[in-house]
C-alpha positions as CSV (number, residue, x, y, z in Angstrom):
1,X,-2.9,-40.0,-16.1
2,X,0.5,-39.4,-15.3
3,X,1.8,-36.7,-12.4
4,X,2.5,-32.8,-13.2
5,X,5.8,-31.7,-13.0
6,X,5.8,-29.7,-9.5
7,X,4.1,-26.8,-10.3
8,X,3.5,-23.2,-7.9
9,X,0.9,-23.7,-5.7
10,X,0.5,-19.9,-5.6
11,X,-0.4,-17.8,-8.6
12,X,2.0,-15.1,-7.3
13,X,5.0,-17.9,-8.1
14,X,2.8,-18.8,-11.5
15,X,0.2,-16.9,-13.7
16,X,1.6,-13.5,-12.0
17,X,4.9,-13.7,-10.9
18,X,6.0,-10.9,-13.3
19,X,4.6,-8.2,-11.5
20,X,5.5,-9.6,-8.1
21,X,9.0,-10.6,-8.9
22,X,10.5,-7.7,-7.5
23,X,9.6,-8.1,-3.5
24,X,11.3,-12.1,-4.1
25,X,13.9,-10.2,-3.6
26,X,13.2,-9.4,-0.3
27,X,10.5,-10.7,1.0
28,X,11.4,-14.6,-0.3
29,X,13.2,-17.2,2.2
30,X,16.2,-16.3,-0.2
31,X,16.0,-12.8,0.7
32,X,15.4,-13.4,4.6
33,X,18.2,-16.0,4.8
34,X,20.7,-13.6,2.8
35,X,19.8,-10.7,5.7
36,X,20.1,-13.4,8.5
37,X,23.7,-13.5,6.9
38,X,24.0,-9.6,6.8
39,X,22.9,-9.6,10.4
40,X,25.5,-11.9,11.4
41,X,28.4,-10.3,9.5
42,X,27.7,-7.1,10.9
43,X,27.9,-8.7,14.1
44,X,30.9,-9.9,13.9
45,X,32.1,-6.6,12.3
46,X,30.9,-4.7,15.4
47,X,32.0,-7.1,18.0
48,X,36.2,-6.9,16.1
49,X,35.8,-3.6,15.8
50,X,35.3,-2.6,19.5
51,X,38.0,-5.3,20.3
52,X,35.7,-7.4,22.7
53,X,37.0,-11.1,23.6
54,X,40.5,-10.6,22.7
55,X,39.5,-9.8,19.2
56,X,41.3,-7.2,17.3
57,X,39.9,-5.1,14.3
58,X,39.7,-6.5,10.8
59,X,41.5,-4.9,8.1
60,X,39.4,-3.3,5.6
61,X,40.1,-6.0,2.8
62,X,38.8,-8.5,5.6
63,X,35.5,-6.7,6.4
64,X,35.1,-6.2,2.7
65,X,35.4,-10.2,2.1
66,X,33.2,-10.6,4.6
67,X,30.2,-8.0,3.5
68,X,31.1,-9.8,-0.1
69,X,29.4,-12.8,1.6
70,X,26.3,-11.0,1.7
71,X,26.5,-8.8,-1.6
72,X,27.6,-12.0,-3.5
73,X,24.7,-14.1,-2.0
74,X,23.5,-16.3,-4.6
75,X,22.2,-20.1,-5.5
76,X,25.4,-21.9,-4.1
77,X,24.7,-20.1,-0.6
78,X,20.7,-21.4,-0.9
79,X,21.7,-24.8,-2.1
80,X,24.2,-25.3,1.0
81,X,21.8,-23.4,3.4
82,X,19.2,-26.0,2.4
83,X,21.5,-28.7,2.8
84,X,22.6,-27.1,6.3
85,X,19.0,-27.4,7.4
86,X,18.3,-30.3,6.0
87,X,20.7,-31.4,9.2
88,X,20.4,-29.1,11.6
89,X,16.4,-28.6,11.4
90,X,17.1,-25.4,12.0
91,X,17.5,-22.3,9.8
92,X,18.8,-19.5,11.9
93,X,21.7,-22.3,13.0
94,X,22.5,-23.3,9.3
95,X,23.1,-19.3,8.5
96,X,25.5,-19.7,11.5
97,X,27.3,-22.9,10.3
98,X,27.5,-21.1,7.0
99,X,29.1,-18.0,8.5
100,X,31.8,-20.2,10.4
101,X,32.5,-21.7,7.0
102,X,33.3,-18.7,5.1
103,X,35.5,-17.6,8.2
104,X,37.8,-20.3,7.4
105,X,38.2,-20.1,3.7
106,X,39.1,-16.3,4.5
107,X,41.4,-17.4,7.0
108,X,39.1,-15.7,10.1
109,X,39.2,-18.9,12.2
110,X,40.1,-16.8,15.1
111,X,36.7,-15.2,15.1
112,X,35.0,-18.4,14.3
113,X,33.4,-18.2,18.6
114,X,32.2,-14.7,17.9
115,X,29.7,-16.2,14.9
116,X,26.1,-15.5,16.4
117,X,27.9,-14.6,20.0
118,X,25.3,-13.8,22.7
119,X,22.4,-14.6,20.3
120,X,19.0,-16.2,20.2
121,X,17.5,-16.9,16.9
122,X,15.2,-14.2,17.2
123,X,18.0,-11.2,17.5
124,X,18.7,-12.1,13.9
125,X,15.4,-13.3,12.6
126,X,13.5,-9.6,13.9
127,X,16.5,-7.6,12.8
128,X,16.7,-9.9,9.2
129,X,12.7,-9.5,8.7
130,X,12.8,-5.7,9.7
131,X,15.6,-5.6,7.5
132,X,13.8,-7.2,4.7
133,X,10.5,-5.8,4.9
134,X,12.0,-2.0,5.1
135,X,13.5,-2.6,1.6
136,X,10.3,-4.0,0.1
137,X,8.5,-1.4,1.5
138,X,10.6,1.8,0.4
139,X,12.3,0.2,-2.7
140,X,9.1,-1.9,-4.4
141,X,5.6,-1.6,-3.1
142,X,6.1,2.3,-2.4
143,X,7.2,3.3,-6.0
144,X,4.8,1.5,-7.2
145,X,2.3,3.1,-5.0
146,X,3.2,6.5,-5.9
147,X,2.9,5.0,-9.2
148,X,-0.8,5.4,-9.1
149,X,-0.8,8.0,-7.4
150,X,0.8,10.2,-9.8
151,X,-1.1,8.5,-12.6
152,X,-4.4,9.6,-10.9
153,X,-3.0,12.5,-10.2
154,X,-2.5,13.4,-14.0
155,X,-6.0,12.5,-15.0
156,X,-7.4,14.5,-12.3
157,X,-6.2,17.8,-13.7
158,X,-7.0,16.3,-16.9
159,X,-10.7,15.9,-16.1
160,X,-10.4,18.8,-13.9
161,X,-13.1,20.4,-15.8
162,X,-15.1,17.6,-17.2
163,X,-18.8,18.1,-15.9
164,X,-20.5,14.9,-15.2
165,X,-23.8,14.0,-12.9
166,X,-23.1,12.7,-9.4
167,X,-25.2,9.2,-7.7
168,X,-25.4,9.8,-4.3
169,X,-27.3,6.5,-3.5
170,X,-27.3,5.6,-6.7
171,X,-29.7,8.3,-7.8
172,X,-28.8,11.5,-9.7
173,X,-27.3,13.9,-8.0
174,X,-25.6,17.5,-7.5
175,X,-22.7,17.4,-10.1
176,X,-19.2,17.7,-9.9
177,X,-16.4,17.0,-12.4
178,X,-14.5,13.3,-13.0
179,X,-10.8,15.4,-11.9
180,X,-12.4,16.8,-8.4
181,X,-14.0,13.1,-8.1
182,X,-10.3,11.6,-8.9
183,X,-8.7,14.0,-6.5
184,X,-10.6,12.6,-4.1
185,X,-8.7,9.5,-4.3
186,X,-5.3,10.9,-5.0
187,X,-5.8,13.1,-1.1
188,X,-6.9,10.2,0.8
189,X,-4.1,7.8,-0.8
190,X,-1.4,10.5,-0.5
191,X,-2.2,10.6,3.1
192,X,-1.5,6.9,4.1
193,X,2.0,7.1,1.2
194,X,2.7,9.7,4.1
195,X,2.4,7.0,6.9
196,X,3.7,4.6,5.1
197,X,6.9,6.2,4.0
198,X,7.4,7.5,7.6
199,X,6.9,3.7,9.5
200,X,9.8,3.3,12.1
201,X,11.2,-0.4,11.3
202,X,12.1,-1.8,15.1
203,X,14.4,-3.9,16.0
204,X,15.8,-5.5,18.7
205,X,19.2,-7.2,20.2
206,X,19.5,-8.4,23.8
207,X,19.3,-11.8,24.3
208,X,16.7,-14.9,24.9
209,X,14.8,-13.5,27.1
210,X,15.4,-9.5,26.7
211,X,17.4,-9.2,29.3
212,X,21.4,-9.7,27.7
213,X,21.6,-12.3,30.9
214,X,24.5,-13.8,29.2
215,X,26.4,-10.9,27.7
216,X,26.0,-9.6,31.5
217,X,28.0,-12.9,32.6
218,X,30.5,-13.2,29.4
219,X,31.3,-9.2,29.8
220,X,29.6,-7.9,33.4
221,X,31.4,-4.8,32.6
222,X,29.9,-3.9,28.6
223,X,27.5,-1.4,28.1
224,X,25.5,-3.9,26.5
225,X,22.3,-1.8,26.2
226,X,24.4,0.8,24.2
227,X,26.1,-1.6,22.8
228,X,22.7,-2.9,20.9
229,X,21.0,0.3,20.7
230,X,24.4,1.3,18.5
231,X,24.5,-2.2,16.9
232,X,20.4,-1.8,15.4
233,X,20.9,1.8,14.6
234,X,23.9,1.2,12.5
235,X,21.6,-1.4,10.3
236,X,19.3,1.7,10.2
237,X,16.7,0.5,12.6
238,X,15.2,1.9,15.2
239,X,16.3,0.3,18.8
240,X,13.3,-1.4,20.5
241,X,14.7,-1.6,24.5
242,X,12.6,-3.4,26.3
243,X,11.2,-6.7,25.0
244,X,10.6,-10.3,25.6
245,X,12.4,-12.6,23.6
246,X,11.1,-11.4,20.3
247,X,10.8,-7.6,19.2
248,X,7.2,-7.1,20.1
249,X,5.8,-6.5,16.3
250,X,4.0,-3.2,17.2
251,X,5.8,-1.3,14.2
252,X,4.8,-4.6,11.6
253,X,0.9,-4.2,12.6
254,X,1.3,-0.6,12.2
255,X,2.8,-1.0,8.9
256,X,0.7,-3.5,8.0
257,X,-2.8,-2.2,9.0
258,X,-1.4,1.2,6.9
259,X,-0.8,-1.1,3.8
260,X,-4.2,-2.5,4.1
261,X,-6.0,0.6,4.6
262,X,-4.6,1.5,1.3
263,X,-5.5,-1.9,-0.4
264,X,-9.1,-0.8,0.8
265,X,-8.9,2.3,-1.0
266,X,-8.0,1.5,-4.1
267,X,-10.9,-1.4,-3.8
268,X,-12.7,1.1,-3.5
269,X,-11.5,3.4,-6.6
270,X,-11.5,0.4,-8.5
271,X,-15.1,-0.6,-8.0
272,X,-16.0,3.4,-8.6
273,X,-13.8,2.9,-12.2
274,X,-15.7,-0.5,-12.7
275,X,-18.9,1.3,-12.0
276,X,-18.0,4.4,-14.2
277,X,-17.1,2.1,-17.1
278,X,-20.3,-0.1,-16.7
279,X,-22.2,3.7,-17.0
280,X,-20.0,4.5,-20.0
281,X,-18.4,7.6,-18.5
282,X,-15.1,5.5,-19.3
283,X,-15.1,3.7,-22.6
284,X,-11.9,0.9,-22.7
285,X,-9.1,1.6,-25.2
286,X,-9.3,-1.5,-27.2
287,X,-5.9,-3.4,-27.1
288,X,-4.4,-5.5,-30.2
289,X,-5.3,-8.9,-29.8
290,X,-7.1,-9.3,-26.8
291,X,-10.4,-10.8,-26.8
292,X,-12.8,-9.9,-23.8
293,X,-15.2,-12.7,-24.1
294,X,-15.4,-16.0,-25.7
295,X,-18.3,-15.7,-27.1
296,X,-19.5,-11.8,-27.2
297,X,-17.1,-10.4,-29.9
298,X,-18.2,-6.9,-29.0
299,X,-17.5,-7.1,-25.6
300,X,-14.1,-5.1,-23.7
301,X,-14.2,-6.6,-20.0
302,X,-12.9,-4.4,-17.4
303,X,-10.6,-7.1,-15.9
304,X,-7.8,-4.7,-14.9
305,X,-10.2,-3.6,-12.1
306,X,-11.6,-7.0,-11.2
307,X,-8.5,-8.9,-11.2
308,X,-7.5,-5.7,-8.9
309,X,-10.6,-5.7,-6.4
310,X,-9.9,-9.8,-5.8
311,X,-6.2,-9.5,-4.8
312,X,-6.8,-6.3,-2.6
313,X,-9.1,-8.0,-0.8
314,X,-6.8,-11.0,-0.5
315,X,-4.0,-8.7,0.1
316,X,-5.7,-7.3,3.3
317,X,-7.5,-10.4,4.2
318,X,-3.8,-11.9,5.4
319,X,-2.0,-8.3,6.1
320,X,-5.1,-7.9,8.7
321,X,-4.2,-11.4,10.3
322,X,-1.0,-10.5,10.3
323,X,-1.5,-7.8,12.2
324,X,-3.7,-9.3,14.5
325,X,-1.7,-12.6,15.2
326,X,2.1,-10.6,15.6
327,X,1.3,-8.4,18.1
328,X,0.5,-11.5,20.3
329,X,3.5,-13.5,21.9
330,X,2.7,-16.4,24.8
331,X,4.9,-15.3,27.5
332,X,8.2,-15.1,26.3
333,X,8.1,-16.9,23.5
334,X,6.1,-18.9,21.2
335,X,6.7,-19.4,17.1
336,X,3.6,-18.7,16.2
337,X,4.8,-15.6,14.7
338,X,7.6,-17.6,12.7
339,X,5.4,-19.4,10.5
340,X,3.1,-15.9,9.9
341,X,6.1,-14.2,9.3
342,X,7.0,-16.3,5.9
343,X,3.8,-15.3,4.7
344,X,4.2,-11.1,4.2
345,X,5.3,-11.3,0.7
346,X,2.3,-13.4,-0.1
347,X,0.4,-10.0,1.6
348,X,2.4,-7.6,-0.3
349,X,2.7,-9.6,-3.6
350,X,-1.6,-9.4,-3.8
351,X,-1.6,-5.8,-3.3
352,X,1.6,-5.4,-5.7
353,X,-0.4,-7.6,-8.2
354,X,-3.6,-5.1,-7.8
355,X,-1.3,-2.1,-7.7
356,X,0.1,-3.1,-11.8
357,X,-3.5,-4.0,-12.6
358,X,-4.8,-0.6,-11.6
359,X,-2.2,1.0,-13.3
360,X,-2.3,-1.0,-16.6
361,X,-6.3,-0.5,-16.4
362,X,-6.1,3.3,-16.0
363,X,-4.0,3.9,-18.4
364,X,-6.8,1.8,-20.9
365,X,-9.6,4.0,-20.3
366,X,-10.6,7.3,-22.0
367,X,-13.3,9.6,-20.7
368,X,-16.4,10.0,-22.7
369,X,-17.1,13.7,-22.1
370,X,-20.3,13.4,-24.2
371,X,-21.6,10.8,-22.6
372,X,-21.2,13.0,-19.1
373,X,-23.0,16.2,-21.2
374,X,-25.6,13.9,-22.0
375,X,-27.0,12.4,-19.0
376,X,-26.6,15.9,-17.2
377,X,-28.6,17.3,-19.9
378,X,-30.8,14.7,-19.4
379,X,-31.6,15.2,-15.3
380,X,-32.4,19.0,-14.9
381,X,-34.5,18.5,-11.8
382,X,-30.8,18.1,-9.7
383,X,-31.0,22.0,-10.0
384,X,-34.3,21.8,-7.3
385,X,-31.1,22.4,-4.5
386,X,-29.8,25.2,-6.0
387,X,-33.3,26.9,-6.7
388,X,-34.5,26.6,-3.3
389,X,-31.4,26.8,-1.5
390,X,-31.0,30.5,-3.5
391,X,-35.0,31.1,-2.6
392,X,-33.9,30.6,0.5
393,X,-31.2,33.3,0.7
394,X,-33.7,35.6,-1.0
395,X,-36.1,35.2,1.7
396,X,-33.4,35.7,4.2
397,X,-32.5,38.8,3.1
398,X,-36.1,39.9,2.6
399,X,-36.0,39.9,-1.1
400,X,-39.2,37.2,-1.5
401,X,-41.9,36.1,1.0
402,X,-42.2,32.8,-0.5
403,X,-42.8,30.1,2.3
404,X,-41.3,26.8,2.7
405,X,-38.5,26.9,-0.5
406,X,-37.7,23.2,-0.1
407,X,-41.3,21.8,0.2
408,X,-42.2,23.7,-2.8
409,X,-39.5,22.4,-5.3
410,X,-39.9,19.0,-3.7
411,X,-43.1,19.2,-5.1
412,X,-41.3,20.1,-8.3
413,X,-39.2,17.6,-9.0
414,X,-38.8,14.6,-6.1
415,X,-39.4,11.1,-8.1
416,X,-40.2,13.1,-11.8
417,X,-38.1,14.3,-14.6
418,X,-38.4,17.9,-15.3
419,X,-36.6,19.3,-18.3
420,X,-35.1,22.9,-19.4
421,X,-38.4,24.0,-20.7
422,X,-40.5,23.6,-17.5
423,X,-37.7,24.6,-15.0
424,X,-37.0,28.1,-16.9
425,X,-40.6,28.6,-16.9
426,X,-40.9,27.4,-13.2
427,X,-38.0,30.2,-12.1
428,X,-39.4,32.9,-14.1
429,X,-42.6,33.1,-12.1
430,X,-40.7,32.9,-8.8
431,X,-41.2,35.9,-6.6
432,X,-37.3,36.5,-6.1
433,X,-34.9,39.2,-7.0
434,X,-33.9,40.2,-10.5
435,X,-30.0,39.5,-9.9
436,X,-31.2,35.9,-8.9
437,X,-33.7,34.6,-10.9
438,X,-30.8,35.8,-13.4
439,X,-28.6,33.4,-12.2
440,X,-31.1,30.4,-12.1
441,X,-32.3,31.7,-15.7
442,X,-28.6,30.8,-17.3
443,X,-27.8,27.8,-14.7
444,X,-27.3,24.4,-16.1
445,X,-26.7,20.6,-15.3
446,X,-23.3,20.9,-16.7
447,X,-22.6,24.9,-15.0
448,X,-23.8,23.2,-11.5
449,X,-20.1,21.8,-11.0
450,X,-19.6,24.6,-7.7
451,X,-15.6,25.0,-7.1
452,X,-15.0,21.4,-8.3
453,X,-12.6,22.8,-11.1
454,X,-10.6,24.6,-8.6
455,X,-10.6,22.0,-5.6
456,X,-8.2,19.8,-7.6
457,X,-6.0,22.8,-7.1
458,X,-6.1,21.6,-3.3
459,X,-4.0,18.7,-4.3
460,X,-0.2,18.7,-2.8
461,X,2.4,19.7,-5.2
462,X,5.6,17.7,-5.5
């Protein structure tokens, strides 16, 4: 047999990599490498700018040539930042040895000693990955977030009115309607797109052990704390001032802990869609061409759901150790948090993966409404709360002396199914008022749905 061709040893690189390819764009070693090379450009901008060393601002056309080295980033700078490595063993030191290069084709050679001035790896690897994981965040897994958001969001005022019978435990229960039960989803997710959209990205700048020991000695008299502060707030991060010699990761287990607690609820609206599906409140839109099992013709599997549930779970399997592991640095230093690091797209690309499955599969489902009418007609005895919560209140107000309301419908109904017949004939004998047993007369399975129609209403409004 002879060898494959190298193949992806990740799915998200293979079978999926359309609906991931986005965050490569970010969250890739291309995309951390090209913001190590932002970093470092905007050093060097800064640092010419204030005229520090002997230097002397750059001309406009000069800081454009140089921000062209980061908008123009492309296969050559890979290729020769692999090759870099490949000699120095070190990454952070081949994005320097590529900036020094591409000084002197511009003619900058008189810079050249400012290239990664006053820097440990880490003030351009935290500032490169906050850099990277901010834009990932807001421009890919956030729209597509809010993606299913707003697609729930439609179906629940869709279904706002569609009646159907609740399970709590699994067992028949007081009903509702599918919107209110989708809106339930759409409040509780819009809540963490809230946190999510407002995580502070940290950075930090100060030196190899946070403490700018040798800026102090090459400038005693800088402001070098405002200097950084300024420096990380012009890259649109927020300053972290006192660390070791990494940025602590606080504001990456936040983030990530928030991204996972979403993963976890959408596992958990997928497995409610799975389950509605499997009860036939959702029948599957059949789709041209696709075949659901190999040997069942008949059968429409809800994969978009499964395939969802799996990389959610995967998704916030490694987010969680993520944000477990960051937040934990030996001392001053260790890299354990530099091999974890390269492995947040993986995190995000599961959870973008279950995001497009969700939203492929919701928009393949169509709600039986007869199917709901059906098995509420078909459970009457759920209406045992509202007849003996409404004895109750009669008794209260000293309209009935019946005794103990529950036991006696408990009696009723617990563990039988009673239909319309015997429950009209049941409230007619009741010794209640007039106006209620009026009430109970023309109540039904489908009318028992409370202010569910008007709780989607509670939704917020763009």
């Amino acid at each position: 047999m002879s060898p494959l061709p190298p193949q992806p040893l990740s799915p998200l690189d293979g079978r999926y990599q359309a609906a991931v390819t986005e965050l490569g764009e970010f969250l890739s070693e291309a995309g951390l490498n090209r913001a190590r090379v932002q970093v470092e450009v905007e050093w060097l901008i800064y640092l010419t700018d204030h005229s520090m060393f002997g230097s002397a601002p750059l001309s406009d056309e000069k800081k454009v040539s140089l921000r062209a080295l980061v908008a123009d980033f492309g296969q050559a700078e890979i290729d020769e930042l692999a090759a870099l490595e490949a000699v120095t063993r070190h990454d952070v030191k081949a994005v320097e040895y590529l900036v020094r290069r591409r000084l002197a084709a511009l003619g900058l050679d008189s810079i050249a000693e400012l290239t990664h001035f006053a820097c440990t790896s880490e003030d351009i690897n935290n500032l490169s990955y906050a850099l990277t994981v901010r834009d990932a965040v807001q421009t890919v897994w956030l729209p597509k977030f809010r993606g299913v958001i707003a697609t729930l969001t439609e179906l629940a005022e869709t279904h706002r009115d569609a009646a159907m019978l609740c399970h709590t435990h699994g067992q028949p229960a007081t009903p509702s309607t599918m919107g209110k039960e989708l809106a339930v989803f759409v409040y509780r997710l819009g809540r963490i797109e809230a946190q999510v959209s407002a995580s502070e990205y940290l950075g930090k700048f100060s030196g190899a052990t946070g403490t700018f020991a040798a800026h102090v000695v090459a400038a005693p008299d800088a402001a070098w704390p405002t200097i950084s502060q300024e420096f990380v707030e012009g890259l649109g991060l927020t300053w972290n001032p006192l660390t070791t010699q990494i940025e602590s990761h606080d504001w990456q287990a936040e983030l990530y802990n928030r991204v996972s607690h979403a993963n976890r609820v959408l596992h958990n609206l997928a497995t409610d869609i799975w389950t509605y599906i499997s009860m036939g409140y959702f029948r599957q839109i059949p789709q041209a061409g696709a075949t659901g099992s190999s040997t069942m013709p008949h059968k429409i599997n809800p994969i978009r759901f499964e395939n969802a549930e799996a990389n959610l779970e995967l998704s916030s399997a490694l987010l969680d150790s993520l944000a477990a592991t960051l937040v934990t640095s030996r001392l001053q230093r260790d890299l354990t948090d530099s091999s974890a690091q390269r492995n947040i797209g993986v995190g995000f690309g599961h959870s973008m993966l279950a995001l497009d499955n969700i939203q492929r599969g919701l928009g393949e489902i169509d709600l039986a409404r007869e199917v709901l009418l059906a098995d509420l007609d078909a459970n009457w005895e759920i209406l045992g709360e509202a007849i003996q919560t409404v004895i109750r209140a009669e008794v209260a107000a000293g309209r009935s002396n019946i005794e103990d309301p529950y036991a006696l419908l408990k009696d009723l109904t617990r563990g039988k199914r009673i239909g319309q017949t015997e429950l009209v004939a049941f409230v007619g004998a009741l010794d209640i008022g007039d106006a209620a047993k009026q009430r109970l007369l023309e109540l039904t399975p489908a009318g028992y749905i409370g202010l569910a129609d008007e709780l989607v209403d509670r939704l917020p409004r763009a």
